[in-house]
N, C-alpha and C positions, 0 to 999 in steps of 0.2 A: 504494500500500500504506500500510495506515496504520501509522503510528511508534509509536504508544501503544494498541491495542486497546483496552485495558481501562480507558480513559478516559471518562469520562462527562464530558457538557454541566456544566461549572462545578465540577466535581469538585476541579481543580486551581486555583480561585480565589478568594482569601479578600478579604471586603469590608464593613470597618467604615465607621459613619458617625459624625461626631462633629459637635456646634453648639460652637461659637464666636461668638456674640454672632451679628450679620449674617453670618457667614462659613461656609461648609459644608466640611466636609474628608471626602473621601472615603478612604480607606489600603486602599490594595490588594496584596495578595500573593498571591505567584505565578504563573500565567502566565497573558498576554493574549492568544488567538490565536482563532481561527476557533470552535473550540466555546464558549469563554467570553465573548469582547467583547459579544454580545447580556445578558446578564447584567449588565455594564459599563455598558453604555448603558441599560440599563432603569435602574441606580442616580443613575446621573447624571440620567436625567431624573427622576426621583424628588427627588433633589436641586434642580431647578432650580424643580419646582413649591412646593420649601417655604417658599418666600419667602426666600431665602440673599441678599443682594446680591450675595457672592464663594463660588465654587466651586471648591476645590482638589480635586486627582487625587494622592493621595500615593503617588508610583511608586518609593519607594524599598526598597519590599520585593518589585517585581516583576524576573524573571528573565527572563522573555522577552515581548517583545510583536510581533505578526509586522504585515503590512498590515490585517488586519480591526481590530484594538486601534486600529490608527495612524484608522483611519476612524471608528471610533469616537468619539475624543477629536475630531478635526478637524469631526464633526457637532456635538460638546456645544458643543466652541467656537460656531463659526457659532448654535447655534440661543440661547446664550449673549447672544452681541454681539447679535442681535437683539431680546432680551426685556429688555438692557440691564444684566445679569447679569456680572460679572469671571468669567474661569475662566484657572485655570493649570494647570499638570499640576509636581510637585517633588519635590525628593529627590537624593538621589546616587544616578541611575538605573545600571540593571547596563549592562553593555559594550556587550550585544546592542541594548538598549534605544535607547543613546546613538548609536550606527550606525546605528539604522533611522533616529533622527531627523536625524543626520547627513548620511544618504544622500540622505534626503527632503528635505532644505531646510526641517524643519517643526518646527526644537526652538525657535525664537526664535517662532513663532505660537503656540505653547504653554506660554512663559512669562511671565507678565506678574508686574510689579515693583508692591508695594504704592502 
């Protein structure tokens, strides 16, 4: 059954992009989950075609991110390190956020140090 009916595809996703010199900051708010991550991943890879050397994921305004979000970022990464691209994901992530990445073993692959 689903929890939100009346939810559309990226309805509940908000997604600025900002340049910083070489650096790309994506700020995302709202929630990561199964209908909005493809949204996600289409900006990120957006981001990584614009020539960025560094690609931040600003997760400080999201509330929730389930496994489709988590697969998401773990693709930008990987497709990232291969095109030789920095990518982080930062912020004072919500609770939920910090748990999945806790759970997962996958918040230290997702933060890289300037």
């Amino acid at each position: 059954m689903d929890s939100n009916p009346g939810k559309r595809p990226g309805e509940q996703l908000r997604l600025t992009i900002t340049t910083l010199d070489s650096r790309m900051v994506v700020s995302v708010a709202g929630e990561v989950d199964h209908l909005t991550a493809a949204r996600l991943g289409d900006e990120l890879g957006a981001a990584g075609l614009s020539g960025a050397r560094w690609v931040e994921a600003d997760f400080s305004r999201v509330g929730f991110c389930d496994c489709s979000g988590l697969n998401v970022l773990l693709a930008a990464r990987s497709h990232f390190r291969d095109a030789g691209v920095r990518f982080s994901v930062f912020g004072p992530v919500a609770p939920a956020v910090e748990r999945l990445f806790q759970l997962t073993g996958t918040g230290p692959l997702l933060q890289e140090t300037a």
